[in-house]
C-alpha positions as CSV (number, residue, x, y, z in Angstrom):
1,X,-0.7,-8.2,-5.9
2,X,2.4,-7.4,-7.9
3,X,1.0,-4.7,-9.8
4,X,0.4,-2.0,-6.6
5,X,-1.1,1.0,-8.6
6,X,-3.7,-1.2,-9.5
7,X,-7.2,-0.6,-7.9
8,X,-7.6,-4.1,-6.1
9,X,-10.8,-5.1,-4.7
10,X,-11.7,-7.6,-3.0
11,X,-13.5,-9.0,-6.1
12,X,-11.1,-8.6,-8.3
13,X,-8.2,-10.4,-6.0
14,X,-10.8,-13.4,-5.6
15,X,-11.2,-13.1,-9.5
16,X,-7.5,-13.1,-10.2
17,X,-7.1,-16.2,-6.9
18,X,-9.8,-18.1,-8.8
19,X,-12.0,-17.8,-5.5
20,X,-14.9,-16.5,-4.1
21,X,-14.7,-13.4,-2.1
22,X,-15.7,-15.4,0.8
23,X,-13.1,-17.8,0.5
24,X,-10.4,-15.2,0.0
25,X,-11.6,-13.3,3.5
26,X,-11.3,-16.7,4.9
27,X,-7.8,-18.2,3.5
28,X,-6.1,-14.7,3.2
29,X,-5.5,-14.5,6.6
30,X,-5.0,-17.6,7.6
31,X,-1.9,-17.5,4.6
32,X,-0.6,-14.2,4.7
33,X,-1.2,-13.3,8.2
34,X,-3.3,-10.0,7.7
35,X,-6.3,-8.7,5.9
36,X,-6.7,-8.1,2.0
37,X,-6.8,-4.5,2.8
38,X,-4.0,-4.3,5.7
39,X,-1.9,-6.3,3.4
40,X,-2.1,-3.8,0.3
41,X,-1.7,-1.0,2.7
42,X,1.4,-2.2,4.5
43,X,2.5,-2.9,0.9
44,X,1.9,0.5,-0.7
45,X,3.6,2.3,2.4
46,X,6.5,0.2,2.1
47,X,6.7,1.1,-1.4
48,X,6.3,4.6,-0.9
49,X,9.3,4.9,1.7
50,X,11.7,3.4,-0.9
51,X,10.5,6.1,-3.0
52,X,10.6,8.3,-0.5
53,X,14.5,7.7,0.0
54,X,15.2,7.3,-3.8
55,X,13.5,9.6,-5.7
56,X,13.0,13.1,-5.5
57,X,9.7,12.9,-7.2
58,X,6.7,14.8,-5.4
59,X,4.9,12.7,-2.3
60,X,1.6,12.8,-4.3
61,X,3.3,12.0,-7.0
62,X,4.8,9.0,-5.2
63,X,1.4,8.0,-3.5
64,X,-0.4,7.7,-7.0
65,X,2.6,5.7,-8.3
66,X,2.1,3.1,-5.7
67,X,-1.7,3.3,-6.1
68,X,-3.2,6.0,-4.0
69,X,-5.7,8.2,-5.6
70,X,-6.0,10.9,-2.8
71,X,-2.8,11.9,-0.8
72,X,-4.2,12.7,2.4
73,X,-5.3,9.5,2.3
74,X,-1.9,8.2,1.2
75,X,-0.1,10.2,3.9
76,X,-2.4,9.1,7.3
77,X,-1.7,5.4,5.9
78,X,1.9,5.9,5.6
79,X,2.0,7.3,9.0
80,X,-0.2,4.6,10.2
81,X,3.2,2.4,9.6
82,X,5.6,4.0,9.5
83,X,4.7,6.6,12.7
84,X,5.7,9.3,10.5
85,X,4.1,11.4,7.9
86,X,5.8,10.9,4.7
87,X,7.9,14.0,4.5
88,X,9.2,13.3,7.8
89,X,10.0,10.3,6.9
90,X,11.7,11.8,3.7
91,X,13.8,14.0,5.7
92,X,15.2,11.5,8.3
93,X,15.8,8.9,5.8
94,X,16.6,10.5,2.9
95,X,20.7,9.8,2.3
């Protein structure tokens, strides 16, 4: 999952593992410690808080860059980790 912006499925993360989708549910876990999903997200929103301290660039902006279509969605999974939305976050961590 190196390429973020990209819209992973589960099928296409099984294609690109040379798995089944049912093996994937069952291994990725057990590997990574999380879900496919959980994973990507945990992923994007640690993304988007680099961003978030290095660029000035627009959060929506910054959401579709690491892969989120819709911002609102982008912002309640940011604050999902990070307990903040991300122009809160922006503004405490911001240097």
């Amino acid at each position: 999952m190196n390429d973020l912006g990209r819209a992973w499925t589960m099928d296409v993360l099984a294609d690109e593992a040379a798995i089944s989708r049912s093996q994937l549910s069952r291994l990725f876990p057990r590997h990574v410690g999380t879900s496919p999903a959980a994973f990507l997200r945990n992923e994007r929103s640690r993304r988007m808080a680099d961003l978030l301290r290095s660029s000035s660039d627009t959060v929506e902006t910054i959401a579709r860059r690491v892969g989120w279509t819709d911002p609102s969605h982008a912002s309640r999974a940011f604050r999902q980790v990070h307990g903040l939305s991300p122009q809160q976050y922006r503004q405490i961590y911001r240097p």
